[in-house]
C-alpha positions as CSV (number, residue, x, y, z in Angstrom):
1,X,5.1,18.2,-4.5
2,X,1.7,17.4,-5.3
3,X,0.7,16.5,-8.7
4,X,-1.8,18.2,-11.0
5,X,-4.3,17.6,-13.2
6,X,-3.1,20.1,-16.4
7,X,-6.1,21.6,-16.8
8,X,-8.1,21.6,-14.0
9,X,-5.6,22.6,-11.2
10,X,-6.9,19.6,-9.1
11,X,-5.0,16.9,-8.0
12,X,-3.7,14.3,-10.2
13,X,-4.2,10.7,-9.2
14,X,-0.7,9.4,-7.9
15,X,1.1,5.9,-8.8
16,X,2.6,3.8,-6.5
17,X,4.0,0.5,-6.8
18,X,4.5,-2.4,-4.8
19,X,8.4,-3.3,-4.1
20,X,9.5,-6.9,-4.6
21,X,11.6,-7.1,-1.4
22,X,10.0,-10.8,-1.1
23,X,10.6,-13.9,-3.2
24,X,7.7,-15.1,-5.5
25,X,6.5,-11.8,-7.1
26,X,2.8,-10.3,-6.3
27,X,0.9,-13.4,-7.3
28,X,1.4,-16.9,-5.7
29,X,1.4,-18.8,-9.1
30,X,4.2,-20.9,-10.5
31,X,3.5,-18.8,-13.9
32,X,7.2,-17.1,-15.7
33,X,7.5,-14.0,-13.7
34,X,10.5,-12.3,-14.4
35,X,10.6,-10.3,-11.5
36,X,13.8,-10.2,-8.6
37,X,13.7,-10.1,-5.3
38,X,17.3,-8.9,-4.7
39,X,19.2,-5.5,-4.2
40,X,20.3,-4.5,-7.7
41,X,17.1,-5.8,-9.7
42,X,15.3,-3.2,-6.8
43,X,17.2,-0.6,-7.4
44,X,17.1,-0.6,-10.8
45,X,13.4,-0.9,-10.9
46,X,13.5,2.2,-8.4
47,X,15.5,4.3,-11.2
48,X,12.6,3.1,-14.0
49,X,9.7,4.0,-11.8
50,X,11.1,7.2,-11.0
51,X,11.4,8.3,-14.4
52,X,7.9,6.6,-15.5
53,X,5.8,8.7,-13.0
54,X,5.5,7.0,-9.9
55,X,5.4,9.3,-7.0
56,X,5.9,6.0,-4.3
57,X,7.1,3.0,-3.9
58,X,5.6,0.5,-0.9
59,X,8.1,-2.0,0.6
60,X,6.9,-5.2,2.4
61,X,7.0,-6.9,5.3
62,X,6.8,-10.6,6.0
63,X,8.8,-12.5,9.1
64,X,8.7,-15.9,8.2
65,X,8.8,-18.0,4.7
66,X,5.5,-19.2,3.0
67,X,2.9,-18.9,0.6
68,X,5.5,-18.7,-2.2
69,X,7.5,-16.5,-0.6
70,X,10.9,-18.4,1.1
71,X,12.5,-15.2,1.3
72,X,12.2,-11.7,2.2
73,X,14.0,-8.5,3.1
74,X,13.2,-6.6,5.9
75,X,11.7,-3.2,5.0
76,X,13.4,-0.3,6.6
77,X,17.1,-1.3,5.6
78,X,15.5,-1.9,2.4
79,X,13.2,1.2,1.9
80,X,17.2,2.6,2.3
81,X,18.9,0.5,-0.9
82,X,16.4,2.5,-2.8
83,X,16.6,5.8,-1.7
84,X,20.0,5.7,-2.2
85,X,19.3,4.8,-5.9
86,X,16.4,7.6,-6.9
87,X,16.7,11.6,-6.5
88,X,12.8,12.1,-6.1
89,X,10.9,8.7,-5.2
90,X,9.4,8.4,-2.4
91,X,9.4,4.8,-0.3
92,X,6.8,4.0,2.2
93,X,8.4,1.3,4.6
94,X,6.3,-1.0,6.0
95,X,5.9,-1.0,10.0
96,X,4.5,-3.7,12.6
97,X,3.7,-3.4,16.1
98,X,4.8,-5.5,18.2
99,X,8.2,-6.2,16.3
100,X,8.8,-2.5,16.5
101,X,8.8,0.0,19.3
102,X,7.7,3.3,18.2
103,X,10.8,4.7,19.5
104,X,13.3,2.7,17.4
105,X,10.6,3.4,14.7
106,X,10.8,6.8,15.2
107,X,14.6,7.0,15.3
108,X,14.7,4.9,12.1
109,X,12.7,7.4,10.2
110,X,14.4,10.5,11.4
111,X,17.7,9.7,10.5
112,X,16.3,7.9,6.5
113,X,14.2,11.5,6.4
114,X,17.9,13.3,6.8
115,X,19.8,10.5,4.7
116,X,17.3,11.1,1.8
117,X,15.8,14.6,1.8
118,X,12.5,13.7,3.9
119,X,11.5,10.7,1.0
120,X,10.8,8.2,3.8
121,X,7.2,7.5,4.8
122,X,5.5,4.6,6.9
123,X,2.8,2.1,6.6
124,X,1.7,0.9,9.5
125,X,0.6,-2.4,9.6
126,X,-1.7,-3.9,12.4
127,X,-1.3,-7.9,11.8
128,X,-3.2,-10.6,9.4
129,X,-1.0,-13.7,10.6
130,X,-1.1,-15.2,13.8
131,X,1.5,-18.3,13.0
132,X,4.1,-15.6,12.2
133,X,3.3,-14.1,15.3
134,X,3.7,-17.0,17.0
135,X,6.5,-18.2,15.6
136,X,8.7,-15.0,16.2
137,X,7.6,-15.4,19.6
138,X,5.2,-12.1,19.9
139,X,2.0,-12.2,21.8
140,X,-1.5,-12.2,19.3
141,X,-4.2,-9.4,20.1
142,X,-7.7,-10.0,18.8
143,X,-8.7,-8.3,15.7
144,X,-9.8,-4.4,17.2
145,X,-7.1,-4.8,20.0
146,X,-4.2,-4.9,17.0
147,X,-5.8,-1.7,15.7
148,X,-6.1,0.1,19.2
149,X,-2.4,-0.6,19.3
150,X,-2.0,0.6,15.7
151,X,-3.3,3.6,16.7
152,X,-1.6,4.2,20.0
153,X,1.5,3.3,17.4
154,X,0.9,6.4,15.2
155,X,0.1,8.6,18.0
156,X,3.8,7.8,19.9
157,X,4.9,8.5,16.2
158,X,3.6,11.7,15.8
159,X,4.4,13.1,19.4
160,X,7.9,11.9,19.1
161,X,8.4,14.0,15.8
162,X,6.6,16.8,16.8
163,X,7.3,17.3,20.7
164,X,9.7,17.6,22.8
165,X,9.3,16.1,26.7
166,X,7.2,14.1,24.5
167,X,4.6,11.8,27.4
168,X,2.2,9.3,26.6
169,X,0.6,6.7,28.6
170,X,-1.7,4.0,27.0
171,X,-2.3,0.5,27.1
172,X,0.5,-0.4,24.7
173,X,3.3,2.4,25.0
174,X,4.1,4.8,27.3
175,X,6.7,7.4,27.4
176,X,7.8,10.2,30.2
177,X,9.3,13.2,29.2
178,X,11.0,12.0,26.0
179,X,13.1,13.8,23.6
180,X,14.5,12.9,20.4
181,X,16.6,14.4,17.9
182,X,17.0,15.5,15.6
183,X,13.3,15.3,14.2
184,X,12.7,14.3,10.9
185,X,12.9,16.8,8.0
186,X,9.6,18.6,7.4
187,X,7.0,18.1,6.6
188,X,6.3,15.2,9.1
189,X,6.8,11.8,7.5
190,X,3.0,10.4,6.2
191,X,1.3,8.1,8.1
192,X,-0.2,5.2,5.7
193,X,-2.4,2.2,6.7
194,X,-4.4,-0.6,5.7
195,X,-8.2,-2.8,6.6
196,X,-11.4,-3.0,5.1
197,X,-13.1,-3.1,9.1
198,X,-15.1,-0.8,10.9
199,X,-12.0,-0.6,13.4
200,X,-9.5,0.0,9.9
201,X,-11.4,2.7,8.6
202,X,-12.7,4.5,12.5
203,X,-8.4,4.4,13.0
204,X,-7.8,6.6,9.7
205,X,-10.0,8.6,10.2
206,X,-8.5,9.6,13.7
207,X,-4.7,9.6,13.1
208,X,-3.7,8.1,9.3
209,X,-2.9,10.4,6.5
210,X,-3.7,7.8,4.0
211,X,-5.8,4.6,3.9
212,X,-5.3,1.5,1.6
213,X,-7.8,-0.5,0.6
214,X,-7.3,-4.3,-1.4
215,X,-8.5,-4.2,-4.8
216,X,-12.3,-3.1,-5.4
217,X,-14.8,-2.0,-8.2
218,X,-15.1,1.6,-8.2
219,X,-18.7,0.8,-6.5
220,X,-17.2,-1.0,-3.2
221,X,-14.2,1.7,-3.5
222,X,-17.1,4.7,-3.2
223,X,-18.9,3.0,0.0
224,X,-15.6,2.7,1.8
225,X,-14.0,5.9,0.7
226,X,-17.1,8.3,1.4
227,X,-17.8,6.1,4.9
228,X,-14.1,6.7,5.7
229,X,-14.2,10.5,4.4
230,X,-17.3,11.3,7.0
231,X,-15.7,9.7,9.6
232,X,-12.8,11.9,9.4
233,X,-15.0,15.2,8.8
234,X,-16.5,14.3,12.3
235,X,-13.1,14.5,13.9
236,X,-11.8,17.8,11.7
237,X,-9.3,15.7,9.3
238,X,-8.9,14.8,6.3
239,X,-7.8,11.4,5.0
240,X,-6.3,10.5,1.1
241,X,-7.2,6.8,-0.5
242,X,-4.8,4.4,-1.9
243,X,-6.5,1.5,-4.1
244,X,-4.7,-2.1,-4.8
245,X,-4.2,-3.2,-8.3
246,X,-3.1,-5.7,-10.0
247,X,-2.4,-4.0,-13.6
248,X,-1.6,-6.4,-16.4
249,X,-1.7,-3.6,-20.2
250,X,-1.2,-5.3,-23.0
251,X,-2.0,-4.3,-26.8
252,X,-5.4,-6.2,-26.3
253,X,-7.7,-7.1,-24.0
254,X,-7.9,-10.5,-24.8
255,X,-4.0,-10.9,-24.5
256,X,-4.8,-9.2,-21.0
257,X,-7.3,-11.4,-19.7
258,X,-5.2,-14.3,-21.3
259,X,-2.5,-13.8,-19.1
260,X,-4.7,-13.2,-16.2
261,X,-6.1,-16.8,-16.9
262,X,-2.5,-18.5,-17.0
263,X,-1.8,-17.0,-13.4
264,X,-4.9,-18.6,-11.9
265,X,-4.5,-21.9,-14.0
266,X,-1.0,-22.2,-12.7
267,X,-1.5,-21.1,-9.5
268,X,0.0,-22.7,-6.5
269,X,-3.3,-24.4,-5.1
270,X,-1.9,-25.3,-2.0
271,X,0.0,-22.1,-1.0
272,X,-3.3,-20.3,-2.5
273,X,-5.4,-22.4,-0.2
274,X,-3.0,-22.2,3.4
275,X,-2.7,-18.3,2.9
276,X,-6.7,-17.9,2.3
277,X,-7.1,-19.8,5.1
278,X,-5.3,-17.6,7.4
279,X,-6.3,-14.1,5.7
280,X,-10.3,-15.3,5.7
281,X,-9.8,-15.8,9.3
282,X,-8.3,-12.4,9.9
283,X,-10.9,-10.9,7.5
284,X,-13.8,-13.0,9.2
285,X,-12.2,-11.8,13.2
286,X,-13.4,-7.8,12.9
287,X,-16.8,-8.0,14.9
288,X,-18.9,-7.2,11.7
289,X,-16.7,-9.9,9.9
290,X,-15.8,-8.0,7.1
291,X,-12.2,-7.2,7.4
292,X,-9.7,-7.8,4.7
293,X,-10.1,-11.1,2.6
294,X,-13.4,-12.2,4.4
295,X,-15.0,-12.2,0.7
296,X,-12.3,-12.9,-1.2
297,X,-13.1,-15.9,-4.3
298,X,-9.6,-18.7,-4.6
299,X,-8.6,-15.9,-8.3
300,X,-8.9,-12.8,-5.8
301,X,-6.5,-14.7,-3.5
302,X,-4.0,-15.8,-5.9
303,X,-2.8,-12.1,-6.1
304,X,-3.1,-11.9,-2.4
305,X,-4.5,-8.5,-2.2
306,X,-7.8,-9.0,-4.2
307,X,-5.5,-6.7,-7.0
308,X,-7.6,-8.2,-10.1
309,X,-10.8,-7.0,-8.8
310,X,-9.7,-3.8,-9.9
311,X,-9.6,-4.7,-13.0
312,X,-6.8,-2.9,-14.5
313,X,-6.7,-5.4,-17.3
314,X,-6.6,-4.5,-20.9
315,X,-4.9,-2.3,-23.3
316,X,-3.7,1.2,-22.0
317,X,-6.8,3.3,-23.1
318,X,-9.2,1.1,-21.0
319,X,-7.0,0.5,-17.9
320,X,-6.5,4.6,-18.1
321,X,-10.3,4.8,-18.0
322,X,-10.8,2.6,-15.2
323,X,-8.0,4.5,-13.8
324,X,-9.9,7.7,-13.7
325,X,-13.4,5.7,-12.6
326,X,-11.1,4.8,-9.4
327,X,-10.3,8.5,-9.3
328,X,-14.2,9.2,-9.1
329,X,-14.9,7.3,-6.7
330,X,-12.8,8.5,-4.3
331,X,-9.0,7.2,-5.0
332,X,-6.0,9.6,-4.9
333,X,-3.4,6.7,-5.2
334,X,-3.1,3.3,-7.0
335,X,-1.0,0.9,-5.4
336,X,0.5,-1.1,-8.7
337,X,1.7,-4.6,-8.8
338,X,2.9,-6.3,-12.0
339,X,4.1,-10.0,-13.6
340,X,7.4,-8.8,-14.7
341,X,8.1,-5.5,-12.9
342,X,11.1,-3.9,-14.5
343,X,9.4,-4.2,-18.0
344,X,6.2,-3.7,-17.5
345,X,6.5,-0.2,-15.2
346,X,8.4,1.1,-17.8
347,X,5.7,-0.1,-20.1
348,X,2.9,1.7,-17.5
349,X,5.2,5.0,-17.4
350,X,5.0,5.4,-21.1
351,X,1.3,4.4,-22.3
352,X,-1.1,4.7,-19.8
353,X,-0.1,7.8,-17.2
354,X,0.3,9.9,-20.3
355,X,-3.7,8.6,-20.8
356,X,-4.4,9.1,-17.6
357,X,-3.6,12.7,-17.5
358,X,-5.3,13.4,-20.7
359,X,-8.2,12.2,-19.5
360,X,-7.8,14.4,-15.7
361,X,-7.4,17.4,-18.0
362,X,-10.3,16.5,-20.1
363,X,-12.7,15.4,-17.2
364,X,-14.5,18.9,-16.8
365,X,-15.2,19.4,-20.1
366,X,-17.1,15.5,-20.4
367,X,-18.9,16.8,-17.2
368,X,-19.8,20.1,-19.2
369,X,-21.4,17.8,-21.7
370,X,-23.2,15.8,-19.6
């Protein structure tokens, strides 16, 4: 059920968080984070988001060890673990072409969508890292070619859900006359994906229910979001925004940025270094050269999804105010990662949602004033 703003009647931003199903944490620094990567530290975490406010939870996916992470669970079982742990959370699981068939995708999320009462989403995701293609052995596409598949991805998705006798013929998949059942609970599962590209945002637009973006000011956030909102207008859709964030709250902003400073001073240079190489050159492939990562500094890199350049760093009244500038500018979701998950969630769920609905309910009155 959708959120909303007490007040207004419009729709509340939503929380999600990142899921530690990988070794290392959300930043590649050698920095105390006390953070686990296994089963029951997951599923607890699951319980305390739940009861904090987050509506989702986003589970990775990585193939092969590096960059500080040397192990990793693989998504959809895991997306499962929590499920089983939460009454209303909802997990996005993490999808890649080319590892995954739409079909066996398809059949996946059905039977999770009957297993858990429909709380199983997808994030498609179109491939950053060559070497892990390479060394699972699956052929690389240039930079538009692994969106075109993307897309042809979500649209085998969708018509296997929705249809029966279900055909499709494209470059990538094709399917006669295909049935499967039973479908997933309604409504459909949503359809999330990520890219800062022309070809990222053009593919939302067309087919994605939600777009992610890395971490941005609210200034960069408002140029993507309103270029990706037109887009979608032209084809008679409509498309929601989810923002990486790296949030660290703490009673003052200087103990904030302090902690923010020990993570890049103890980063792991080299890691840091080998995983910018690979995401500039992903970033720098998209024709316009101005994908993910292409302008990313060594401190953006270090939490490897640009999350500080969102800048939710401070005490809870100012990250709940850049919160809502977020929310202006054209984010519905914020996509949370944290040092030391467990604690600081919990931490999040009690002093700065609470914050940021006072200051949804309060927003048309400040306009009023204006």
């Amino acid at each position: 059920m959708t959120a909303q703003t007490p007040s207004t009647g419009g729709a509340a931003v939503r929380f999600a968080y990142w899921v530690p199903n990988v070794s290392g944490g959300l930043v590649i620094s050698r920095i105390e984070q006390r953070t686990g990567w296994d089963v029951a530290y997951n599923q607890e975490l699951a319980r305390i988001a739940e009861r904090s406010g987050f509506d989702y939870a986003l589970s990775q996916i990585r193939f092969t060890a590096g960059y500080g992470a040397d192990n990793q669970h693989e998504p959809m079982a895991f997306s499962q673990a929590l499920l089983a742990a939460t009454s209303r959370l909802k997990v996005i699981a993490a999808l890649l072409p080319g590892p995954w068939n739409p079909a066996v995708a398809a059949k996946q999320v059905a039977t999770i969508s009957h297993i858990a009462g429909g709380r199983i989403a997808v994030n498609v995701v179109s491939g950053w890292f060559r070497g892990e293609f390479a060394a699972i052995g699956e052929h690389w596409l240039d930079h538009d070619e692994r969106y075109r598949r993307s897309e042809e991805f979500i649209r085998a998705l969708r018509g296997i859900w929705s249809e029966d006798s279900f055909s499709f013929r494209g470059d990538f998949y094709r399917f006669a006359d295909y049935t499967m059942r039973p479908k997933p609970l309604g409504p459909a599962p949503e359809i999330f994906q990520g890219g800062s590209s022309r070809a990222a945002r053009d593919m939302a637009a067309r087919v994605s229910d939600w777009y992610f973006t890395n971490g941005n000011t609210p200034e960069g956030l408002a140029a993507q979001a309103d270029d990706l909102r037109a887009r979608a207008a032209e084809q008679g859709r409509s498309v929601r925004v989810g923002i990486n964030a790296f949030a660290v709250v703490r009673d003052t902003e200087a103990e904030a940025r302090a902690v923010v400073d020990d993570i890049v001073a103890q980063a792991d240079g080299d890691a840091v270094r080998a995983f910018g190489h690979e995401a500039k050159n992903a970033g720098h492939a998209s024709p316009e050269g101005k994908g993910n990562w292409a302008d990313s500094t060594f401190a953006d890199l270090v939490q490897y999804n640009d999350g500080f350049r969102s800048n939710l760093i401070g005490t809870p009244r100012q990250v709940a105010e850049r919160i809502v500038a977020l929310k202006r500018a054209g984010a519905d979701l914020i996509l949370l990662g944290f040092l030391h998950f467990q604690e600081e969630v919990e931490y999040f769920g009690r002093h700065v949602i609470p914050l940021v609905r006072e200051l949804e309910a309060a927003a048309p009155l400040a306009v009023a004033a204006e």
